[in-house]
Structures are given as C-alpha cells and as structure tokens.
TORBADO-453253 format. One line per field, with one value per residue: z negated, y, x of N, C-alpha, C in turn; residue number from 0. Coordinates in nm, 4 decimals. Each point is the difference from the previous one (the first is absolute). Layout:
% residues N
nc3 <- c(Z ...)
nc2 <- c(Y ...)
nc1 <- c(X ...)
cac3 <- c(Z ...)
cac2 <- c(Y ...)
cac1 <- c(X ...)
cc3 <- c(Z ...)
cc2 <- c(Y ...)
cc1 <- c(X ...)
pos <- c(NUM ...)
This chain:
% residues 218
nc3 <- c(-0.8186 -0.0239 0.0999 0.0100 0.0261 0.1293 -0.0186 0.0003 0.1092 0.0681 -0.1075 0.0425 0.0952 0.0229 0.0033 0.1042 0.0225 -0.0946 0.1130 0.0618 -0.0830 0.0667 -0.1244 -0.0674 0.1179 -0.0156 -0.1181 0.0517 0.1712 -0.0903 -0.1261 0.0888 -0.0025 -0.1692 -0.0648 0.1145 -0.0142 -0.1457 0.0278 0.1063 -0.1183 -0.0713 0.1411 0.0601 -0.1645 -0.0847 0.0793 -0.0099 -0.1150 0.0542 0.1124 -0.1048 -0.0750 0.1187 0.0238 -0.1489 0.0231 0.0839 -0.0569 -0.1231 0.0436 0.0613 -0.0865 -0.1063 0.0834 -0.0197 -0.1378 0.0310 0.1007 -0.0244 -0.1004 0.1137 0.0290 -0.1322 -0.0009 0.1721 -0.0531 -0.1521 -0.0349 0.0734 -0.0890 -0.0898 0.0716 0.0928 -0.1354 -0.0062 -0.0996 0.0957 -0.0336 -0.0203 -0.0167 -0.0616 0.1692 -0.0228 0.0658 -0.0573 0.0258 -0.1133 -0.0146 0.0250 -0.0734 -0.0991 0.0653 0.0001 -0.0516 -0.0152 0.0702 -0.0917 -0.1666 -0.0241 0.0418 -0.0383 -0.1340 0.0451 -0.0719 -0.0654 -0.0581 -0.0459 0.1428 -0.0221 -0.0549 0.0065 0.0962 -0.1067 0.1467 0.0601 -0.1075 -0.0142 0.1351 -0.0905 -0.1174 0.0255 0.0841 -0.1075 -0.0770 0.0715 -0.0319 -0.0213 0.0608 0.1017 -0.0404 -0.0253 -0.1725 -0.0301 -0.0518 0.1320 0.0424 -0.1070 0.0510 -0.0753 -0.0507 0.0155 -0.1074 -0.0962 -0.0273 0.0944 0.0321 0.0231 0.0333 0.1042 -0.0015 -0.0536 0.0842 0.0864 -0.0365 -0.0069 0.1627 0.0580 -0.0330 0.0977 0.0980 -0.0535 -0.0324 0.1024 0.0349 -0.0599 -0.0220 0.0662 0.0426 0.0924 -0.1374 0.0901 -0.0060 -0.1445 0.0546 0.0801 -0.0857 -0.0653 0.0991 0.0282 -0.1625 -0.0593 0.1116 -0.0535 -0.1383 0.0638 0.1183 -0.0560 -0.0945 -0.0384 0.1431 0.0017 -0.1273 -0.0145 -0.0477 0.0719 0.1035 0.0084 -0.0408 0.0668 0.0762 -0.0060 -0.0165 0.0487 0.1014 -0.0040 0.1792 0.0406)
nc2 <- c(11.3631 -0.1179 -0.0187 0.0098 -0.1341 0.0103 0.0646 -0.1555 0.0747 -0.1076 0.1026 0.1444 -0.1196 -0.0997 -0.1050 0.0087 -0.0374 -0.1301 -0.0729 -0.0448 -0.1389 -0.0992 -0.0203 0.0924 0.0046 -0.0815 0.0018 0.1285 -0.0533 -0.1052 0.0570 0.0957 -0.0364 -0.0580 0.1143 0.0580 -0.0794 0.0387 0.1380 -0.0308 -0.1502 0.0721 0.1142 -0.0540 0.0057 0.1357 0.0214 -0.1164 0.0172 0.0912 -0.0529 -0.0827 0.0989 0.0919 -0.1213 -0.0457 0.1516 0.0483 -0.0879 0.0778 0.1393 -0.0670 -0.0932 0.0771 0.1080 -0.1112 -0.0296 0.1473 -0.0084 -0.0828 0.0658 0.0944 -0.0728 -0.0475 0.1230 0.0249 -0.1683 0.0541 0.1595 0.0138 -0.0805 0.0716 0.0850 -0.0617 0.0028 0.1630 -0.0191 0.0599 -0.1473 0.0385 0.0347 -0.1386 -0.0602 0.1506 0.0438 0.1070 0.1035 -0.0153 -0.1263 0.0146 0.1329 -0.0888 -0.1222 0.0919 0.0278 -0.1283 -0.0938 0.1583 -0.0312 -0.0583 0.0491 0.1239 -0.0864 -0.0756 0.1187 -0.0587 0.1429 0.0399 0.0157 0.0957 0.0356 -0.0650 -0.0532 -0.0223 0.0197 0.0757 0.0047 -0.0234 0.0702 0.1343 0.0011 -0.0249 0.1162 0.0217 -0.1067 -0.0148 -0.0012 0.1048 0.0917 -0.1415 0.0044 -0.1627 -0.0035 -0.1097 0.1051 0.0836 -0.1421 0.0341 0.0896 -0.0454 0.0673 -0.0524 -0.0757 0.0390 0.0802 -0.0501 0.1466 0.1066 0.0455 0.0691 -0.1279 -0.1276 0.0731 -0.0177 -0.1389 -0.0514 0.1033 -0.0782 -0.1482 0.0518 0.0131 -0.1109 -0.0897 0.1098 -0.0137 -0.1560 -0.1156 -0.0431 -0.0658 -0.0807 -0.0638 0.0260 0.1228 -0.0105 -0.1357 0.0791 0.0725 -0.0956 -0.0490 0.1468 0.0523 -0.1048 0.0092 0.0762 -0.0324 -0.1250 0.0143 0.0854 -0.0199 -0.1156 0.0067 0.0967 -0.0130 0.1104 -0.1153 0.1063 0.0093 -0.1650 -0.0301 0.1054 -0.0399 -0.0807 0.0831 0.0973 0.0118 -0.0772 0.0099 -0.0418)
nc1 <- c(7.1781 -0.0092 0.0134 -0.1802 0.0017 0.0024 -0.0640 -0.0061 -0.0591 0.0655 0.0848 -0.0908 -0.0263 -0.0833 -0.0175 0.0177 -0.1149 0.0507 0.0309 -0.1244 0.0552 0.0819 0.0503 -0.0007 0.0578 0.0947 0.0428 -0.0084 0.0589 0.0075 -0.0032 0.0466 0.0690 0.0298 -0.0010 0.0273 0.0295 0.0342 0.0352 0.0107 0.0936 -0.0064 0.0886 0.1119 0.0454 0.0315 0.0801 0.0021 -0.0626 0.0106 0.0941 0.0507 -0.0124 0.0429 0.0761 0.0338 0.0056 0.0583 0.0956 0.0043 0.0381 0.0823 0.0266 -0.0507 0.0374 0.0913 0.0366 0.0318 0.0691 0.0739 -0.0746 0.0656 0.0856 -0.0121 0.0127 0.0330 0.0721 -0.0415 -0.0197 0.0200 0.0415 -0.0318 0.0754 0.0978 -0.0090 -0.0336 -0.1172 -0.0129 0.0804 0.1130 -0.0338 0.0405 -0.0364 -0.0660 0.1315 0.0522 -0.0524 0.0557 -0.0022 -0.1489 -0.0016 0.0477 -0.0561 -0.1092 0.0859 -0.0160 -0.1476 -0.0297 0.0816 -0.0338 -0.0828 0.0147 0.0443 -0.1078 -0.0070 -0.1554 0.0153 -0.1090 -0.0378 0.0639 -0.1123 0.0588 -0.1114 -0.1060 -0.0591 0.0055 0.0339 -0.0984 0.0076 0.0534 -0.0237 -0.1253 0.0286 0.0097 -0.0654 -0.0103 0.1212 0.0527 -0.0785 0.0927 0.0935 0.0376 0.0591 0.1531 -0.0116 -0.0603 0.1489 0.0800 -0.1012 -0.1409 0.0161 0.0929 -0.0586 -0.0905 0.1566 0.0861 -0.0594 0.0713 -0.1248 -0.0362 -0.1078 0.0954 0.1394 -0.0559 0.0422 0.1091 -0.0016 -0.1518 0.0331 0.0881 -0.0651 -0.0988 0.1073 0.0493 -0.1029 -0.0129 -0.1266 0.0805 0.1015 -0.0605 -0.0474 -0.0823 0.0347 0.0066 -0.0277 -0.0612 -0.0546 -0.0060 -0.1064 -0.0580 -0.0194 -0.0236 -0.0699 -0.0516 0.0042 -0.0401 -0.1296 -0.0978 -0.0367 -0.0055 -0.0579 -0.0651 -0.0328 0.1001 0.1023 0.0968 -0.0552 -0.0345 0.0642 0.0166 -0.0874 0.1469 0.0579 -0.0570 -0.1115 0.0555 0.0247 0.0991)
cac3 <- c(-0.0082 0.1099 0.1475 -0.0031 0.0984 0.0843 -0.0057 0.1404 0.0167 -0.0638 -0.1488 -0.0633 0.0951 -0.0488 0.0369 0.0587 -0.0578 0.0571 0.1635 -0.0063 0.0510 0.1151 -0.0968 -0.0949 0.1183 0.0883 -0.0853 -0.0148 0.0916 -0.0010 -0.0510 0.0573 0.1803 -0.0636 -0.0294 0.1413 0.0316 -0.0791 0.0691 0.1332 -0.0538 -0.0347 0.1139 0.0393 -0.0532 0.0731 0.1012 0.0084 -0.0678 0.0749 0.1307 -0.0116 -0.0481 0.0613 0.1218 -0.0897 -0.0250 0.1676 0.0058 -0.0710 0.0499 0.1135 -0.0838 -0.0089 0.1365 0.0878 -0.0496 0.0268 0.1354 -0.0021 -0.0556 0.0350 0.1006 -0.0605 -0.0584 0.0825 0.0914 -0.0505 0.0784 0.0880 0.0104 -0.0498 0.1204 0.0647 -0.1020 -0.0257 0.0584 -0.0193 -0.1105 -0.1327 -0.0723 -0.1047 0.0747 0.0993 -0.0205 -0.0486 0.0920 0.0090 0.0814 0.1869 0.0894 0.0724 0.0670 0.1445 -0.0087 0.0262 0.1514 0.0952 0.0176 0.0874 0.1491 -0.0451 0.0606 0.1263 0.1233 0.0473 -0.0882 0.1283 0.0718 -0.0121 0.0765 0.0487 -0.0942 -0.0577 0.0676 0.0585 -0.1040 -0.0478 0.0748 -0.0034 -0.0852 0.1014 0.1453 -0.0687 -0.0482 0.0634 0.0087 -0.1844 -0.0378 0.0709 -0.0456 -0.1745 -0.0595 -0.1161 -0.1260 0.0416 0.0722 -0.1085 -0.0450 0.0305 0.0823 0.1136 0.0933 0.0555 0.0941 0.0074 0.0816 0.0016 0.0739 -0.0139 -0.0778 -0.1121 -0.0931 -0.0190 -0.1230 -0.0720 -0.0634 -0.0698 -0.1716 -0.1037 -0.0135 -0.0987 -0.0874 0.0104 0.0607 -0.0074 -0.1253 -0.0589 0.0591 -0.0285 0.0148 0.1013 0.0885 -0.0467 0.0059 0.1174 -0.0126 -0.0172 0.0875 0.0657 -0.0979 0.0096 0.1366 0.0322 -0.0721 0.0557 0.0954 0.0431 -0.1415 -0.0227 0.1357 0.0688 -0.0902 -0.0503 -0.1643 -0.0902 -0.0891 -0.0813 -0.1011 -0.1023 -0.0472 -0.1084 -0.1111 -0.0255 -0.0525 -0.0114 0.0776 0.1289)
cac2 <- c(-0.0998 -0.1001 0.0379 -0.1864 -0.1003 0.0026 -0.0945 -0.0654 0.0003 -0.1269 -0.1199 -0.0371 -0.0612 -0.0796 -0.0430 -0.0925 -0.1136 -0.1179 -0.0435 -0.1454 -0.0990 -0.0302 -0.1147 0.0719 0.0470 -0.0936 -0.0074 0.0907 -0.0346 -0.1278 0.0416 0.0320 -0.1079 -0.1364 0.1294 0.0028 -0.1701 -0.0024 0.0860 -0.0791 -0.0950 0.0853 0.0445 -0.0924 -0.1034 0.1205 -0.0038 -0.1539 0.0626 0.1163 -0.0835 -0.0827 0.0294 0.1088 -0.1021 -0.0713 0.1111 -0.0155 -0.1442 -0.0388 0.0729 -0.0780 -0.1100 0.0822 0.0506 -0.0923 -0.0751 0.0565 -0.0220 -0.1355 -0.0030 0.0388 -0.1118 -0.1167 0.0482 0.0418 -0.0806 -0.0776 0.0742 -0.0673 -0.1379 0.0383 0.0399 -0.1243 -0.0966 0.0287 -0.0829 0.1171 -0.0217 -0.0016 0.1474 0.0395 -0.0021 0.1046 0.0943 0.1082 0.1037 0.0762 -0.0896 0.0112 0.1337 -0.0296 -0.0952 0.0805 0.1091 -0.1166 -0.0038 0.0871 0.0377 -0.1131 -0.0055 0.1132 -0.0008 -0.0855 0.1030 0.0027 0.0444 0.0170 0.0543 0.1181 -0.0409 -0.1664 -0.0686 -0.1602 -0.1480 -0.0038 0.0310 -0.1260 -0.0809 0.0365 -0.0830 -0.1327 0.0274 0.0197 -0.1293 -0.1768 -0.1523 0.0100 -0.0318 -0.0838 -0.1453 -0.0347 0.0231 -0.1378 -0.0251 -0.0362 -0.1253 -0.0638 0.0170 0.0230 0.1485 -0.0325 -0.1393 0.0789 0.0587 0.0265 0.0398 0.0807 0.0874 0.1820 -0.0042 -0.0028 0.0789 0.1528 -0.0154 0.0192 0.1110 0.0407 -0.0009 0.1054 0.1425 0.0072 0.0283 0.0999 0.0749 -0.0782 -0.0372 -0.1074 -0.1338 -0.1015 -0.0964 -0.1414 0.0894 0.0128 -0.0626 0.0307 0.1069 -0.0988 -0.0739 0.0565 0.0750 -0.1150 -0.0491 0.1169 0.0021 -0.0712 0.0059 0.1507 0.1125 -0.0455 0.0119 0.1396 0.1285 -0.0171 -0.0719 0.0393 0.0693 -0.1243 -0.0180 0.1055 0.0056 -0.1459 0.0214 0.1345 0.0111 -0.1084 0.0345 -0.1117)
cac1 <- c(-0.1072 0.0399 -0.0902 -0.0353 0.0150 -0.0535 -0.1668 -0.0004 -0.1383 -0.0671 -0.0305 -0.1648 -0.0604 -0.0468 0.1011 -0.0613 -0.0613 0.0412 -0.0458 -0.0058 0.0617 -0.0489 -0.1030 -0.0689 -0.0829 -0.0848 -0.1612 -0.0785 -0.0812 -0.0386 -0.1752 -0.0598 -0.0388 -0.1236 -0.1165 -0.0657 -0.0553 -0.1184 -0.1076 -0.0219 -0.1026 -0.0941 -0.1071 -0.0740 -0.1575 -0.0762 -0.0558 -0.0480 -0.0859 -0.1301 -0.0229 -0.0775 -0.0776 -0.0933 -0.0243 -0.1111 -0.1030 -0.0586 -0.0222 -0.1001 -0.1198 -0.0023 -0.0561 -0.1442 -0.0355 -0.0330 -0.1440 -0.1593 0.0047 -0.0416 -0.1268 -0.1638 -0.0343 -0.0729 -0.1515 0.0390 -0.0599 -0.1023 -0.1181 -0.0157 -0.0442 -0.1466 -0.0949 0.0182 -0.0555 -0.0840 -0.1378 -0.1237 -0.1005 0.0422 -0.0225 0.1081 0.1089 0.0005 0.0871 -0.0622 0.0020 0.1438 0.1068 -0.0239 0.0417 0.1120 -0.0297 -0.0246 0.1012 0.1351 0.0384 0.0305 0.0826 0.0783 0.0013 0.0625 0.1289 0.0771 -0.0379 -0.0920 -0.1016 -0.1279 0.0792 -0.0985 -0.1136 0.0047 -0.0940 0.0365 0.0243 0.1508 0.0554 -0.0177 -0.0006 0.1250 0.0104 -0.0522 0.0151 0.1475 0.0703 -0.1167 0.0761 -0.0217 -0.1194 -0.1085 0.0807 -0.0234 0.1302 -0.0379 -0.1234 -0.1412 -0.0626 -0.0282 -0.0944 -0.1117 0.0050 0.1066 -0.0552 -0.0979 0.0026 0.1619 0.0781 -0.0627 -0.0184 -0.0438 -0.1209 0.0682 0.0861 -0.1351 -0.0719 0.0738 -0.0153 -0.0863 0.0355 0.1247 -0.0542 -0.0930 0.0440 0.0644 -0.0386 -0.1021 -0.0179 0.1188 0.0096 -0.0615 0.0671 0.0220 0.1361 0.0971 0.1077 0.0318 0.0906 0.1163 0.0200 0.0772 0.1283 0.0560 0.0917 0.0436 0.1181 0.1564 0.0449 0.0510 0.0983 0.1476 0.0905 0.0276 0.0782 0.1212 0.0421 0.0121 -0.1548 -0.0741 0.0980 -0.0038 -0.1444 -0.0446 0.0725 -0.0124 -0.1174 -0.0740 -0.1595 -0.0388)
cc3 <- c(0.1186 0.0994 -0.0097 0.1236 0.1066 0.0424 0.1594 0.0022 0.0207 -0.0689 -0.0333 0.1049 -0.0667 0.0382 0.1065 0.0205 0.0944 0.1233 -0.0804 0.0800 0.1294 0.0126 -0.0105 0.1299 0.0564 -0.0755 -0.0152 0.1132 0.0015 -0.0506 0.0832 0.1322 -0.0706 0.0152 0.0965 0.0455 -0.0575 0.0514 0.0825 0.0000 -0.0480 0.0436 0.0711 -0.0623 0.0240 0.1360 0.0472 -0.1110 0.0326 0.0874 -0.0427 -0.0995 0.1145 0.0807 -0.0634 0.0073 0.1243 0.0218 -0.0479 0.0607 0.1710 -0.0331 -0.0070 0.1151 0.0991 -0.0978 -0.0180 0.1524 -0.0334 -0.0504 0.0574 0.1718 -0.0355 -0.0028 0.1145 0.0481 -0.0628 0.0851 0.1706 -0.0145 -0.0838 0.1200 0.0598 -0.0614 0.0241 0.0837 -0.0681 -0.1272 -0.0643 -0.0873 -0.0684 0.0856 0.0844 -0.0707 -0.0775 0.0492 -0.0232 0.0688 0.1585 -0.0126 -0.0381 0.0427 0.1581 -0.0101 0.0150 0.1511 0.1064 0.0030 0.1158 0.1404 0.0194 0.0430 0.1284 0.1387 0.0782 -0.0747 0.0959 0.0136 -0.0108 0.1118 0.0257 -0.1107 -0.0033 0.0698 0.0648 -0.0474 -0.0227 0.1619 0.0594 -0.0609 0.0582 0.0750 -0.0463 -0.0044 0.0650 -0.0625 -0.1544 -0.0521 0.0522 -0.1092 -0.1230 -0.0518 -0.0572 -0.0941 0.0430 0.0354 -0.1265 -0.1031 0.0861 0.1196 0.1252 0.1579 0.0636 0.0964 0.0303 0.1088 -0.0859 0.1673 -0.0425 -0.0793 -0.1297 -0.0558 0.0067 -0.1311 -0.1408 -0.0254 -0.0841 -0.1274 -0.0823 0.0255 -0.0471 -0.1631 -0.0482 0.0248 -0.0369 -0.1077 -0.0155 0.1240 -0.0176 -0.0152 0.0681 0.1281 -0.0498 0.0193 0.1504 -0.0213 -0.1030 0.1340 0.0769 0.0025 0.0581 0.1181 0.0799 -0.0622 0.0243 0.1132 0.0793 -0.1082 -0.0092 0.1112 0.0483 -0.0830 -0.0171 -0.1373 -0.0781 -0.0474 -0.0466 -0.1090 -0.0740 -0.0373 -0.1085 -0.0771 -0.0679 -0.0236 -0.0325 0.0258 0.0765 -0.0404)
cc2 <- c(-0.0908 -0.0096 -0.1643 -0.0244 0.0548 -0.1155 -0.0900 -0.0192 -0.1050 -0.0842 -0.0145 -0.0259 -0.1139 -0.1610 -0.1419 -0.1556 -0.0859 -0.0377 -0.1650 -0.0642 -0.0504 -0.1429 0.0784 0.1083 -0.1434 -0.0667 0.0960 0.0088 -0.1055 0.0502 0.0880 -0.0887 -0.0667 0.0811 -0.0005 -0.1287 -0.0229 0.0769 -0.0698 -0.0648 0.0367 0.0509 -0.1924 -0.0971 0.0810 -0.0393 -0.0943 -0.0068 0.0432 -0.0722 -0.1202 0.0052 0.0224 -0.1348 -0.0866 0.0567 -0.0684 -0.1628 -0.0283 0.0591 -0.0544 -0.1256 0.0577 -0.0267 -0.1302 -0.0982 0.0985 -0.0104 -0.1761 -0.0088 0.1074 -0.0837 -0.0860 0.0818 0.0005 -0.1208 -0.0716 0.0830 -0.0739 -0.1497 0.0162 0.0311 -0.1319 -0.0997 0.0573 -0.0643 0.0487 -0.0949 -0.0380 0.1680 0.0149 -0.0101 0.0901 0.1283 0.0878 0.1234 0.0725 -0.1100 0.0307 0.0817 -0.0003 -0.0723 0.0908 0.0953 -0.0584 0.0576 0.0998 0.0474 -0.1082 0.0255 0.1370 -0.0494 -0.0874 0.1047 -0.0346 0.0453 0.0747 0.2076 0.1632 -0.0313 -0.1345 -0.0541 -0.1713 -0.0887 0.0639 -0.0016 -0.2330 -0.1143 0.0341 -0.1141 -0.1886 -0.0584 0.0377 -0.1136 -0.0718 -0.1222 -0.0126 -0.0328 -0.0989 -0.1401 0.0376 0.0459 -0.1015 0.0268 -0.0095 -0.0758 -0.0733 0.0572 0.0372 0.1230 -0.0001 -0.0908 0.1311 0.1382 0.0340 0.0324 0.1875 0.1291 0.1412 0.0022 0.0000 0.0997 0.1559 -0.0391 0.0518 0.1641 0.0905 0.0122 0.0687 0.1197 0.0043 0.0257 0.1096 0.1036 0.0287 -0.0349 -0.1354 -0.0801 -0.0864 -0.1376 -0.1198 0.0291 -0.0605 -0.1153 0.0358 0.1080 -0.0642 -0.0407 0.1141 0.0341 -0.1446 -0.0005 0.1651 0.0418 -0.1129 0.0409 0.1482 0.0595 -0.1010 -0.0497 0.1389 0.0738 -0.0537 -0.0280 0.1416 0.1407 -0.0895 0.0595 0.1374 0.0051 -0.1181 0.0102 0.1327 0.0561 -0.1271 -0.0265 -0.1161 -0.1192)
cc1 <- c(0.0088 -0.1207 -0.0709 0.0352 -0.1189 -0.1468 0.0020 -0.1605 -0.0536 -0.0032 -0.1486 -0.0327 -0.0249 0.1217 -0.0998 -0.0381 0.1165 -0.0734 -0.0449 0.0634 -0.0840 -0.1036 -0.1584 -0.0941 -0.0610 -0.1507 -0.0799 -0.0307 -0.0568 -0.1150 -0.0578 -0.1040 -0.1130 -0.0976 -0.0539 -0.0321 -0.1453 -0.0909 -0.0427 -0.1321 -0.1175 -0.1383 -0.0604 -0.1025 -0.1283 -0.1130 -0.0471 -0.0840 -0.0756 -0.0386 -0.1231 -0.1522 -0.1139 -0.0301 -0.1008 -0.1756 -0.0405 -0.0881 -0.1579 -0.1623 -0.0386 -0.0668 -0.1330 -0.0552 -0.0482 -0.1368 -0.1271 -0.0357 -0.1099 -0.0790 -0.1096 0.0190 -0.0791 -0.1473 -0.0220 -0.1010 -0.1062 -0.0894 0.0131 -0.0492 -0.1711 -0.0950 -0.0316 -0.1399 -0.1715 -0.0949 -0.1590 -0.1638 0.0487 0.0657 0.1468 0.1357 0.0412 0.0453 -0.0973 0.0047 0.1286 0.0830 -0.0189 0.0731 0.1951 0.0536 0.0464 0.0868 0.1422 -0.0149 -0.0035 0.1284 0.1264 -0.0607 0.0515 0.1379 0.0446 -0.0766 -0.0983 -0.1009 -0.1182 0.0337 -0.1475 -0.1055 -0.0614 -0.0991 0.0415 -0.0110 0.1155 0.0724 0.0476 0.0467 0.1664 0.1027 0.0737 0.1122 0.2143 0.0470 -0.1009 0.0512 -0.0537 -0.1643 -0.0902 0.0590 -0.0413 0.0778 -0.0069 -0.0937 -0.1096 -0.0488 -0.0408 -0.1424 -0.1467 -0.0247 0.0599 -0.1163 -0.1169 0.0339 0.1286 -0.0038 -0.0496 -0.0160 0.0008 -0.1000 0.0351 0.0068 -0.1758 -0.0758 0.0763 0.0790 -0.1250 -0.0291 0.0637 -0.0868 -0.1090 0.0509 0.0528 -0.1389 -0.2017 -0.0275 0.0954 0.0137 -0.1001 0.1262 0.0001 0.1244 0.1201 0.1149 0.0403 0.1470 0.1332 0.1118 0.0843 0.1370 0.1414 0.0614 0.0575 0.1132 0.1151 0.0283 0.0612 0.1192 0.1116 0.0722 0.0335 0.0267 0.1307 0.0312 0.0225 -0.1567 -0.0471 0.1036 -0.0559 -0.1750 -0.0556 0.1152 0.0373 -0.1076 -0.1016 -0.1728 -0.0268 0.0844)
pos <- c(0 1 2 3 4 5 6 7 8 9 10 11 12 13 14 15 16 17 18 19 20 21 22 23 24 25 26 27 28 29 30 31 32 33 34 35 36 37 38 39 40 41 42 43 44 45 46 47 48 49 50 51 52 53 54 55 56 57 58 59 60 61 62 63 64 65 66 67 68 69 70 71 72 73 74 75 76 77 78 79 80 81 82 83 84 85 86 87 88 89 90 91 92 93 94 95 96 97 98 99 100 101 102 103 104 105 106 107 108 109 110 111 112 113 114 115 116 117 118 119 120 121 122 123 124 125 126 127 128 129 130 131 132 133 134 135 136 137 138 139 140 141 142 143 144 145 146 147 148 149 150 151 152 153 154 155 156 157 158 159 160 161 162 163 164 165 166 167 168 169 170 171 172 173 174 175 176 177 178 179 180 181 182 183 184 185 186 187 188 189 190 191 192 193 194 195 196 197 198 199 200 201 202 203 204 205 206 207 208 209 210 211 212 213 214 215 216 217)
C-alpha cells in the first residue's frame, strides 16, 4: 500500500492579508488627520458657543442690573426733590409717613457709610454739633440748585441748630407722631450737600459703585 505524501503544516494556515499601497496609506492618513480636524473644529465652535452664550447671559443681567440701579436713583432724587418742595399748607405736597421713614433711612444710611453714624451713648445735640463740626464747608455754602431756589434765599447756610433739627425729625418720625413738615425741606437740604460733599468725596468709587449698582442704596 503506497505511503501518503507527508502533511506541510502550513498548508492550513491562513494565507496573509495583502500590505497597502503607499498610495492607499497615504489616504488613510489623509482621512485620518481631516477626522481629527473636524474634531477640533468642532470642540472649538463648541466652545465659543458656550463662551458666548454665558457672555450674552452676563451682558444682559448687567444691562438689568444697571436700568434697576438708574431707576431707584430717579426714585432716589424725586424723594428728595418732594421733600425739598414740601410746604406745610399744602397737604397734597407733603411726603407720606412711609416716604419720611425712607427718606430718613437714606441719610443714616449715608452718614453710616461716610463713618459718621451717632456714637453709643451720644445724645442728639452732640450728636448734631458732631455732625456740623465734620463738614463746615459743606454745610455753610450754597449748591447750584439752592442759588437757584426760594429756600436757598431764606436760608443758605446750615448750623448744629440746622442739622439738631433735622436729626429730630428723623427721630420723631422714627420715634414719634411724624416729622413736622415744615423740617422737611431742611432735611432735603441736608441729605443733598452731605451727599456731594461728604459721600461722593470720601467714600471710595469702588463701594459708591457697589452701593449704586448692587444694592442699589445710595
């Protein structure tokens, strides 16, 4: 019986894949590199997307932020100019007890912040000749608007007497049966020159800034 042929063990091996041409690599790094380009492009619209979305957000709530700022300045300077106006016979020209009391909560807070709020213990004339005795320059001169009104002619200057009047009022109102309104353009008069001359020279822009555009107080 004839002997079979001897089995070559790698006849059952599989037979190995053809190598790509050098053509045929260079386009399969070519798509590779576009692919990742594309990725790229991608992340970067991405991300300039987000960027500008979150900057539009910011823009807009800053926008807000500043026309509610500008509108409680306006409320800011009508209440003050009502006071200024008030005239004890005319009934329909005199603040209302919620405007005094934040009327009077403007100017403590503002002397608060220009670090002359009244001192433990310290009664109201010293208190009032403290005051006085802080700004002289401030409280003896006119401001352009007072030369330009009634009130001005009858009294431009203010004293310790003044300002003992004008804390009384807040503490009737606060404390009492109301302000009298014949006080009340005094306490205009104060807020006014106390507020150019002490708060927007000695406080610092950036607490103005954050109290008129953040909390929107002064």
């Amino acid at each position: 019986r004839p002997t079979p042929p001897p089995v070559d063990p790698g006849d059952d091996e599989p037979d190995e894949p053809e190598g790509l041409t050098d053509e045929e690599l260079a386009e399969l790094i070519r798509r590779q590199q576009e692919e990742a380009r594309r990725a790229r492009i991608r992340k970067i619209v991405t991300v300039v997307a987000v960027v500008t979305a979150v900057a539009a957000l910011i823009a807009v709530c800053l926008v807000l932020q500043w026309i509610r700022a500008e509108r409680a300045q306006k409320e800011r300077d009508a209440l003050a100019a009502k006071f200024a106006s008030a005239d004890p016979s005319d009934p329909a020209s005199v603040p209302t007890r919620e405007e005094v009391r934040r009327f009077s909560d403007l100017i403590m807070l503002m002397l608060s912040v220009c670090g002359l709020a009244p001192q433990t213990g310290e009664f109201r004339d010293e208190y009032a000749v403290r005051l006085a005795a802080a700004h002289p320059g401030a409280l003896a001169k006119e401001t352009p608007e007072e030369k330009l009104s009634e009130l001005a002619a009858r009294s431009s200057a203010m004293d310790a007497d003044a300002v003992r009047t004008v804390l009384g009022a807040i503490a009737a109102e606060e404390f009492g049966y109301g302000a009298d309104p014949a006080d009340m353009p005094l306490m205009a008069r104060f807020w006014r020159r106390m507020y150019a001359y002490c708060y927007r020279r000695e406080v610092g822009m950036l607490r103005r800034s954050f109290l008129w555009f953040v909390r929107r107080k002064l």
